[in-house]
C-alpha positions as CSV (number, residue, x, y, z in Angstrom):
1,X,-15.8,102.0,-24.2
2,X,-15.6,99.5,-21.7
3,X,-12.2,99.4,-19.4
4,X,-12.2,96.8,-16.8
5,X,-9.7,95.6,-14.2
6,X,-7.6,93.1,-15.9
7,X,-6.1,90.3,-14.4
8,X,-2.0,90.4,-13.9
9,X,-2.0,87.0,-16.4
10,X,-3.0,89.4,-19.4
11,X,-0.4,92.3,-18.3
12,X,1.9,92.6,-20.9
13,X,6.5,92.8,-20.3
14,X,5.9,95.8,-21.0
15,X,3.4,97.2,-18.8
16,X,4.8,94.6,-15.9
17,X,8.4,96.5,-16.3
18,X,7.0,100.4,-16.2
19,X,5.2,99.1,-12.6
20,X,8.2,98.1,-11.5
21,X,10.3,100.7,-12.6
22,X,7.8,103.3,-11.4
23,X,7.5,101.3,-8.1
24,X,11.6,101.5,-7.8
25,X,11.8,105.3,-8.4
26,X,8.9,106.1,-5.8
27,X,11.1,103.6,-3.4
28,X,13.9,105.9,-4.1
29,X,12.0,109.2,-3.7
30,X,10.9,107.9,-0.5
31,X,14.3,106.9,1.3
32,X,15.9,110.1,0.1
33,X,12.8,112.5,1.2
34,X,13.4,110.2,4.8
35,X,17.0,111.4,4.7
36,X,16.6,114.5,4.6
37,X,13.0,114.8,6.9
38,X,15.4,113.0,9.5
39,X,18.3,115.0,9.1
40,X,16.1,118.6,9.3
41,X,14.1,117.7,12.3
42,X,17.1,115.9,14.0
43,X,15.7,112.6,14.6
44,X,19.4,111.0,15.2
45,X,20.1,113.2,17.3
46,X,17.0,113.3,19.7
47,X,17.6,109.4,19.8
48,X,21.5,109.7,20.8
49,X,20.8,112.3,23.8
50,X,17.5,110.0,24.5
51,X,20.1,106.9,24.9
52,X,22.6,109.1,27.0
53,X,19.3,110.2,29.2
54,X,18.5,106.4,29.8
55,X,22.6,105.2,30.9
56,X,22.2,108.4,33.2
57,X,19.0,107.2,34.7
58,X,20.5,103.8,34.9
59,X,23.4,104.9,37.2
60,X,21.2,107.3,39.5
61,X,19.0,104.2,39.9
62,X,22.0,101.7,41.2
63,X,23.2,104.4,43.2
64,X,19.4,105.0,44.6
65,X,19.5,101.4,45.1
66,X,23.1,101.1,46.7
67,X,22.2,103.6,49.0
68,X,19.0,102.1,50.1
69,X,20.8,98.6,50.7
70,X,23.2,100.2,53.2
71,X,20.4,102.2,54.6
72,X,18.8,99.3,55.4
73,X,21.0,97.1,56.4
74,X,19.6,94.7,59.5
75,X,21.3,96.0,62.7
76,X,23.2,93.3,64.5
């Protein structure tokens, strides 16, 4: 018994709707195991105190930089 590759022209309804449907389901399977990988390791989070980390830098580095402005301000 031979069993080749066939081409997706001779793919019957059928066969074309079970990929699909078996293609939807592992799509499903993979956004819910996401959900929960994210939720147990935290991931939102990590990303919210990450954000807050960045504003905080932000302001110490205008303040660094206000600082050095007045510092060096040319003396008259």
């Amino acid at each position: 018994m031979n069993i080749s590759l066939l081409p997706l022209c001779f793919i019957g309804v059928l066969e074309l709707f079970q990929m699909l449907l078996i293609l939807a389901v592992y799509v499903i399977v993979f956004l819910l195991l996401r959900k929960v990988f994210l939720w147990y390791w935290k991931v939102d989070q990590i990303l919210e105190n990450q954000q807050k980390q960045i504003e905080q830098q932000q302001t110490i580095i205008d303040g660094l930089a206000g600082l050095y402005k007045s510092l060096n301000k040319p003396v008259d």
